[in-house]
Structure formats: structure tokens, C-alpha cells
C-alpha positions as CSV (number, residue, x, y, z in Angstrom):
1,X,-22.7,-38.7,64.8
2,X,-26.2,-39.0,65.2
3,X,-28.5,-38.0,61.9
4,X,-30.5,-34.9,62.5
5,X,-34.5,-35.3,63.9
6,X,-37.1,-34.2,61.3
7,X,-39.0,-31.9,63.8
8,X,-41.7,-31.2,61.3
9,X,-45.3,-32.6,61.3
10,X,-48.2,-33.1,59.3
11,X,-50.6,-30.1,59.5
12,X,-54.3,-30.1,57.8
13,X,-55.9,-27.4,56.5
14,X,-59.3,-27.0,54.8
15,X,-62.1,-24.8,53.0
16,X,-64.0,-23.7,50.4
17,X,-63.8,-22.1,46.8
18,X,-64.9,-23.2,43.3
19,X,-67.8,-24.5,44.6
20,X,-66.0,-27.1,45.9
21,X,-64.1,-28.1,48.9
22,X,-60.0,-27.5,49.3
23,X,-57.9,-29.2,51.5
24,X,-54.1,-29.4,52.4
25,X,-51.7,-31.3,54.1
26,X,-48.4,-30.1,55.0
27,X,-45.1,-30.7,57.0
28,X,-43.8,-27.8,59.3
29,X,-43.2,-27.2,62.9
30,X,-45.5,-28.7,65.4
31,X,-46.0,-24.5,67.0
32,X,-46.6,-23.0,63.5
33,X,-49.4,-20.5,63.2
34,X,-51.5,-21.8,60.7
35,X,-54.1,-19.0,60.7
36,X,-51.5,-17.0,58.3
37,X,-51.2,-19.9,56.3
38,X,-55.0,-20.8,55.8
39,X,-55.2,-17.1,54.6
40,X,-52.6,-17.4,51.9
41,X,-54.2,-20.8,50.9
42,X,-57.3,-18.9,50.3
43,X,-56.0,-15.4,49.0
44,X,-54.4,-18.0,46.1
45,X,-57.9,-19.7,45.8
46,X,-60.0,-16.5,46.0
47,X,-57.4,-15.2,43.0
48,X,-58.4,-17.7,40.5
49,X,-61.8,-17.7,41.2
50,X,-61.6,-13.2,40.8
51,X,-60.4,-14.2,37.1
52,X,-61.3,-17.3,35.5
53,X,-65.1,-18.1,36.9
54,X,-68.0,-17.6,35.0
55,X,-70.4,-17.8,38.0
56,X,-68.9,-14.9,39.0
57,X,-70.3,-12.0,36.8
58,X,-67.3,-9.6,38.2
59,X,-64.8,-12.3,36.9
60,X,-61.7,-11.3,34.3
61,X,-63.8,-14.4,32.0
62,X,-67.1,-13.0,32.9
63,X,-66.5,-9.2,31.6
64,X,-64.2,-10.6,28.5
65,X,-67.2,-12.9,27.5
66,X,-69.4,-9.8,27.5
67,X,-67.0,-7.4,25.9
68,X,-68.0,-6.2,22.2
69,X,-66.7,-7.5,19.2
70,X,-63.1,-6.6,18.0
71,X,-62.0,-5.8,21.6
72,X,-58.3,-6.7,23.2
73,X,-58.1,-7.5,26.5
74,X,-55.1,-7.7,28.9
75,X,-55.4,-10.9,31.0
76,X,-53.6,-11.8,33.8
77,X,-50.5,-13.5,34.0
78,X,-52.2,-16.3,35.5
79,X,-55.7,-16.3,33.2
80,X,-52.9,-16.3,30.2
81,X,-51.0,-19.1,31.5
82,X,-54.3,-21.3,31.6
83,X,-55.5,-20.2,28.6
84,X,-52.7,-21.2,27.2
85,X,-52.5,-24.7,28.1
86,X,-56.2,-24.4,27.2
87,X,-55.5,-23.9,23.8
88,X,-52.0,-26.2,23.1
89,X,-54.9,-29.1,24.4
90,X,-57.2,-27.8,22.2
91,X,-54.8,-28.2,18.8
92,X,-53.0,-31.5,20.5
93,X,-57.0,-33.0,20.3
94,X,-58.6,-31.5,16.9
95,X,-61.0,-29.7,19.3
96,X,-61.7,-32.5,21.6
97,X,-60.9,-29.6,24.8
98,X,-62.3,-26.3,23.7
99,X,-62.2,-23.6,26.3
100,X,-64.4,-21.6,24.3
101,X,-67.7,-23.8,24.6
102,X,-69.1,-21.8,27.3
103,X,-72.5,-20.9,25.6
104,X,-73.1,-24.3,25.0
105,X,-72.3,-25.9,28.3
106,X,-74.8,-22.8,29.8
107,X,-77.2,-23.8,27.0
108,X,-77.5,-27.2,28.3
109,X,-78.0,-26.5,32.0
110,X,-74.3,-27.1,33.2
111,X,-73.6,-24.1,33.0
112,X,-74.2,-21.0,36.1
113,X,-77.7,-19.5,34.2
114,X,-79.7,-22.4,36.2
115,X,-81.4,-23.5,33.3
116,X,-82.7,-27.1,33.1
117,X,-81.0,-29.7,32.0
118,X,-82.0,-30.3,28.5
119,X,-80.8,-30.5,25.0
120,X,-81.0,-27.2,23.1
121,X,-83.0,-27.8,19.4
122,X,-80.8,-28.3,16.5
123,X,-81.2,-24.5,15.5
124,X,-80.0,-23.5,18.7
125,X,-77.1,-25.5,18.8
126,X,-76.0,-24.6,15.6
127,X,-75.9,-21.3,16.1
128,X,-73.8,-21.8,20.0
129,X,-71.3,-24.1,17.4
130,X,-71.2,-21.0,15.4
131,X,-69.8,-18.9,17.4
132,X,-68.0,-21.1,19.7
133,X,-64.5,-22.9,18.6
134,X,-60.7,-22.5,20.0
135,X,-59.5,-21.5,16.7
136,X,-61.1,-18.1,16.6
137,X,-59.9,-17.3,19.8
138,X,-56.5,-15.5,19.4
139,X,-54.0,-14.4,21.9
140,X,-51.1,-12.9,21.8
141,X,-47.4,-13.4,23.6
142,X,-47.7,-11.0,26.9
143,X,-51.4,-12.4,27.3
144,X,-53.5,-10.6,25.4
145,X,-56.6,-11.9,23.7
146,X,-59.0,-10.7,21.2
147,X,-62.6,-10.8,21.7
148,X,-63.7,-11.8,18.4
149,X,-67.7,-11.6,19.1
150,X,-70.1,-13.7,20.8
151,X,-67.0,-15.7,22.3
152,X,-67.9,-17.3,25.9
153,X,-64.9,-19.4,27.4
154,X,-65.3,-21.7,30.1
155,X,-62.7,-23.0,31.7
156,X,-64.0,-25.3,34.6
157,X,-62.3,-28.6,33.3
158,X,-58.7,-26.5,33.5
159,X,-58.7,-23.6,36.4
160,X,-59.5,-25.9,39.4
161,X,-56.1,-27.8,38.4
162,X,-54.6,-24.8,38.5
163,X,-55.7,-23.5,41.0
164,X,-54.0,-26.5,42.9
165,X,-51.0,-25.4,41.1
166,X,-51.4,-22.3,41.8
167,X,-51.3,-23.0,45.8
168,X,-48.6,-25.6,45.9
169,X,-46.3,-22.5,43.9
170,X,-47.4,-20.3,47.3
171,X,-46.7,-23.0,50.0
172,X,-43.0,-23.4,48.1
173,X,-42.3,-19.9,48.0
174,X,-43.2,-19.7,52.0
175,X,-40.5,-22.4,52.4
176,X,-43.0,-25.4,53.0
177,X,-40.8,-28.3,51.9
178,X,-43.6,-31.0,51.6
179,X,-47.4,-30.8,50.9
180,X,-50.4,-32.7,49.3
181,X,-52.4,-30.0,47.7
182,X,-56.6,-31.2,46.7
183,X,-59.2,-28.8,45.2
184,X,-62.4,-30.8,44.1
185,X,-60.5,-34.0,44.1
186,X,-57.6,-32.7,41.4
187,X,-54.4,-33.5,43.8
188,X,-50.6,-32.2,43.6
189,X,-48.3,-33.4,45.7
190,X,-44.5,-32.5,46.5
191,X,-41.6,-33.3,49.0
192,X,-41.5,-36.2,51.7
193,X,-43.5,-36.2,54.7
194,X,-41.3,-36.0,58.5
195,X,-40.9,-39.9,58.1
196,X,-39.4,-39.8,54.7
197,X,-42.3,-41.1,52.9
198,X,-44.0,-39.9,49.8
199,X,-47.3,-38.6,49.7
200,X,-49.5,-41.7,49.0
201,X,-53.1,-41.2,46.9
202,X,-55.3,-43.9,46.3
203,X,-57.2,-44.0,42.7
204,X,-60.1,-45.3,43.4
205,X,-61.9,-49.0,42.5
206,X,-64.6,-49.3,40.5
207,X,-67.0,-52.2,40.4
208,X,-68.3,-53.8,36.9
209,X,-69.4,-57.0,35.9
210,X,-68.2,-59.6,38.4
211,X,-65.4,-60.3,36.1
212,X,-64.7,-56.7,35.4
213,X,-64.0,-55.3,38.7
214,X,-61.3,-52.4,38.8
215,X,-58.7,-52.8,41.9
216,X,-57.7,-49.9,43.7
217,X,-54.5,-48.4,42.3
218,X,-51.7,-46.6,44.8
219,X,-49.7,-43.8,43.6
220,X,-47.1,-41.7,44.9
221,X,-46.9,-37.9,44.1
222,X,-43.4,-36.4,44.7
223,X,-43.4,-33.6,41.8
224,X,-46.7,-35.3,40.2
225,X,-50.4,-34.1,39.9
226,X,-53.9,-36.8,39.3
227,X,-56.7,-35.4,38.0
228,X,-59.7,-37.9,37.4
229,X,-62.8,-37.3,35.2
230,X,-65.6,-39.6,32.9
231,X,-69.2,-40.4,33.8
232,X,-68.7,-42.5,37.1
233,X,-69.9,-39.4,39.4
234,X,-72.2,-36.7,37.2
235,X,-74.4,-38.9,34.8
236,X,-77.8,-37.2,34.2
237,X,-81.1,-39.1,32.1
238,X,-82.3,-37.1,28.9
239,X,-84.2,-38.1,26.1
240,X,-84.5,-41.7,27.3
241,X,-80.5,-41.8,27.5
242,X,-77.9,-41.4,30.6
243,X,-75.7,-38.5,29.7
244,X,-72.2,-37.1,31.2
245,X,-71.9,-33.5,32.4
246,X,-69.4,-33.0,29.9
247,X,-69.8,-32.1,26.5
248,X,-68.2,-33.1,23.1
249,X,-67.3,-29.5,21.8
250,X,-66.9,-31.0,18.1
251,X,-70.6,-31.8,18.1
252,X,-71.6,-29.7,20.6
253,X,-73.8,-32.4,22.8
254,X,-73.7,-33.9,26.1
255,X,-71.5,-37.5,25.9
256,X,-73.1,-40.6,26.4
257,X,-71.6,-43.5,27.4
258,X,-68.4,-42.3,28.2
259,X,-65.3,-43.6,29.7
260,X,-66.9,-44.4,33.8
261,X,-63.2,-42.7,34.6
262,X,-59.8,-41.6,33.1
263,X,-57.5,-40.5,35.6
264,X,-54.4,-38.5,34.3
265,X,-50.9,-38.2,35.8
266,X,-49.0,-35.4,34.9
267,X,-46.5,-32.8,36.3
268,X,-49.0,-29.9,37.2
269,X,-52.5,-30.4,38.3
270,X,-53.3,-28.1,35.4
271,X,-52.2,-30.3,32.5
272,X,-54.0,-33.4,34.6
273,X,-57.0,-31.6,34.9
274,X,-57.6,-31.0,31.1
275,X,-56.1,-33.9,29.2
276,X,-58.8,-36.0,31.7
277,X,-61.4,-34.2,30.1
278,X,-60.2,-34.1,26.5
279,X,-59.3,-37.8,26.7
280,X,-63.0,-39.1,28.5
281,X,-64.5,-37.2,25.0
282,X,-62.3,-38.9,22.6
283,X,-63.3,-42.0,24.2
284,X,-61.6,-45.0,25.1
285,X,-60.3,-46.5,21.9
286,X,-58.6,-42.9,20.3
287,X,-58.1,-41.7,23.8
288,X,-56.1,-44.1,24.8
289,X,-53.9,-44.0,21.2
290,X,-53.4,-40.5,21.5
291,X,-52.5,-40.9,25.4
292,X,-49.6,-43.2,24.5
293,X,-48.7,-41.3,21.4
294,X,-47.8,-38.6,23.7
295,X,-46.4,-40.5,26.0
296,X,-49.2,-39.9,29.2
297,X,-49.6,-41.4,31.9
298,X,-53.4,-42.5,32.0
299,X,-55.6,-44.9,33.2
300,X,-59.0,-45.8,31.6
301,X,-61.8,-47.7,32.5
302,X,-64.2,-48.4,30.2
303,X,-67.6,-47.6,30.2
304,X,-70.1,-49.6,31.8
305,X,-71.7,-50.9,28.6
306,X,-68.5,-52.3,27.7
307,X,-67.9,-54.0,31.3
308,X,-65.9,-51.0,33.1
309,X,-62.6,-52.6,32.0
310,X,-58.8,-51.1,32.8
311,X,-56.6,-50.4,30.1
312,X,-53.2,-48.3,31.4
313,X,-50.8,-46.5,29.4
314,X,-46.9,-47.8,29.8
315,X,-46.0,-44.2,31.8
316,X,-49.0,-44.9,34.1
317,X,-47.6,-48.4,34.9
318,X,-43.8,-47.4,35.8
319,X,-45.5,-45.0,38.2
320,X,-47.2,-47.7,39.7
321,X,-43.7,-50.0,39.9
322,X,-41.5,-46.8,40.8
């Protein structure tokens, strides 16, 4: 008997949401019509950007960051789940992730008030600590949260990885038995291509020091999410200094010399996506003991002042062996 054709092909599909771009590949009939599909893509994308953006002042975030003191709000199963995982980072990192920093990050200029970039004066920022902090935020089983005054969440360094999530869940539930899923350069990937082969992604090189140059690394994503962040791409100069976009929530400032890039590997692109931000804050040193205390897969490279070097957690390498 002779073994059965794979029919299916690769298909690409693209956009944009998040302020980003999205793309997807995936394996299905060469004659599929991919306009439905492009739709659904976007319907997903449009979703979490109708609930958990706070550029968008209509948002679920944006009217629960308004809301008066006291108030209980019923979020979205979706919004919950985040928040969620938001919050179990939060505790896991002694407040190294903190959803709940969004005054601050708006404070600074990263946030969507267009204000220049610019470190608030002491006062200032003691008053956006104040009120920040995961720990006042409560929510409840079922999803609901309490408003407890002056609260602003931001979750930008959690929904786009779930938002990739949050498609490749779709594309399975339409019977799409392979795809590599990418918004803003946080990947999930699932199932075999026609030829049997794994989805492939390249983590990028980085070049230090002549002797501290950072070789490409290869991984493949059967089940498995990457998620990259650090300094490598968003550095901005301030007060003499070259700072990250991301902020230390414990201190409530922009980082400075910061990992260059710590790239996570985890089962959803949700999970990815915010363990690579809490672990560029913590740093190299206590990032990378917390990483391998719970057992991550994580690469670090250092940064540049300390001559961009790679340091990998064992789960990262037996990904790279597998």
C-alpha cells in the first residue's frame, strides 16, 4: 500500500493590530478561501485589542482604569485569563511584572498620552508608586476585579502573547492542523508542516565584543511559544544615560543597562511574553536563578557593558538538542 499524500500547503496570511504587524502561516488545501480565514484572524485580534488596550479609550482596561473607587467590574473571560497570569508573574517575581504600573509607564512617555520622554520628579513618582502595585488589585474566581482607586493597568508586556494564543486557539478550533502564529515578533507554533517538518524559528545573533559574539540559535515550535524582550531594540538617552522602554515597577524607573535580550520559551505565547519582561528587570544574575529555579526555558545575553554574553538555562538547551 502506498502511504497517503499530504495535499495540504503552506498558506500566509498577514495584517495589522496592536500597533504592530500580525502574520500567519498555515497548512490547508491549496483551493482554500482564505478571505474567511484572514477575517477570523482579525475578529480574534480586534477582540483583544476591544478589551485589554489602553490606547483605546473605549477599551474593557480603559473604562476600568477610569471607574471610581470601590467599584466591581465583570471582565471578560479572556481579560480575566490574562490578568490572571498577570498577577501569578507578579507574586512568582516580588513585583518584578506588575500589570498595574500603567500611570507610571504613561508618566514617562511610553505610555498612549504622547508625552515626552522624560523622568517624572521624585514627587511625582512617588505618588504613581502610591497608587500603583499588583497587590491592591483584587480579583475574584469568575473574573471579577475591584477597582480600588486610582488603579491604571497596563498590560502591553502580556496581551500581545495572548493575543497569539488567542488565534492559534481559533485556527485549531476551525480544524487547521498546523500553523506558526507571530504578532509583534511573540511566535506560537503547532503541528507539522505538509513535509512533516516542524515549524523552524531562528533567535536571532547578536554581535558584542569580538570575543563576545552571540550565534544564531534554531528552535522548533511544535506546542511551544518564544517571546523575546531586553534593550537590544527600544533604548532611549535621558539624563546623560541610555534607558530601556521598560520599567522596574519596584522602583518605578526606566531600566538601564538591561539584559540586550532574554528570549523565553514556554507553552503559550502568553506566559513567554511576560516572564521575558519580568526576567530582563530582575537582570541577568537573579533572572537567570529564578529562571532555572522554575525550571524555564530562557536564554540571556548580557548587557552590552558586560560584553553581550549568553548564558542558557538547562530547559532552553534540551530544546535546542531535541
Amino acid at each position: 500500500m502506498h502511504a497517503a499524500v499530504d495535499r495540504r500547503v503552506v498558506h500566509a496570511l498577514g495584517g495589522t493590530s496592536m500597533g504592530t504587524t500580525w502574520s500567519v502561516k498555515c497548512a490547508a488545501a491549496a483551493g482554500v478561501d482564505l478571505r474567511p480565514l484572514h477575517a477570523g484572524i482579525q475578529a480574534r485580534l480586534d477582540e483583544v485589542v476591544s478589551q485589554m488596550s489602553n490606547w483605546a479609550p473605549d477599551s474593557v482596561l480603559s473604562r476600568f482604569n477610569a471607574a471610581p473607587a470601590g467599584s466591581w467590574h465583570a471582565l471578560p473571560a479572556e481579560f480575566a485569563t490574562v490578568l490572571e497570569c498577570a498577577l501569578r508573574i507578579a507574586r512568582l517575581t516580588d513585583g518584578a511584572f506588575d500589570p498595574t504600573i500603567g500611570a507610571l509607564v504613561d508618566a514617562w512617555g511610553f505610555g498612549p498620552s504622547g508625552a515626552k520622554v522624560t523622568r517624572p520628579d521624585d514627587g511625582a513618582l512617588a505618588e504613581l508608586r502610591r497608587v500603583a502595585g499588583w497587590e491592591r488589585l483584587l480579583l475574584e474566581r469568575g473574573g471579577r476585579a475591584l477597582q480600588p482607586g486610582g488603579l491604571s493597568l497596563d498590560l502591553c508586556a502580556v496581551a500581545k502573547g495572548f493575543a497569539v494564543d488567542h488565534v492559534a486557539d481559533y485556527l485549531r478550533g476551525i480544524a487547521i492542523g498546523a500553523a506558526l502564529v507571530e504578532v509583534g515578533g511573540e511566535l506560537f507554533g503547532y503541528g507539522r508542516k505538509p513535509d512533516g517538518s516542524p515549524w523552524r524559528v531562528v533567535v536571532e545573533a547578536w554581535s558584542g565584543d569580538e570575543d563576545d559574539d552571540v550565534p544564531a540559535r534554531i528552535l522548533a515550535l511544535d506546542g511551544l511559544a518564544v517571546a523575546t524582550s531586553g534593550d537590544r531594540w527600544h533604548g532611549v538617552r535621558h539624563d546623560g544615560r541610555r534607558h530601556c522602554h521598560t520599567l522596574d515597577p519596584r522602583e518605578g524607573v526606566a531600566l538601564h543597562d538591561a539584559p540586550t535580550a532574554v528570549t523565553v520559551v514556554a507553552g503559550t505565547a502568553m506566559e513567554a511574553d511576560a516572564w521575558a519582561t519580568a526576567l530582563t528587570v530582575l537582570g541577568e544574575e537573579r533572572g537567570f536563578e529564578l529562571a532555572c529555579a522554575q525550571d524555564l526555558a530562557v536564554r540571556f545575553v548580557g548587557p552590552r557593558s558586560t560584553g553581550s554574553r549568553e548564558r542558557m538555562t538547562p530547559r532552553f538547551e534540551a530544546l535546542l538538542a531535541a
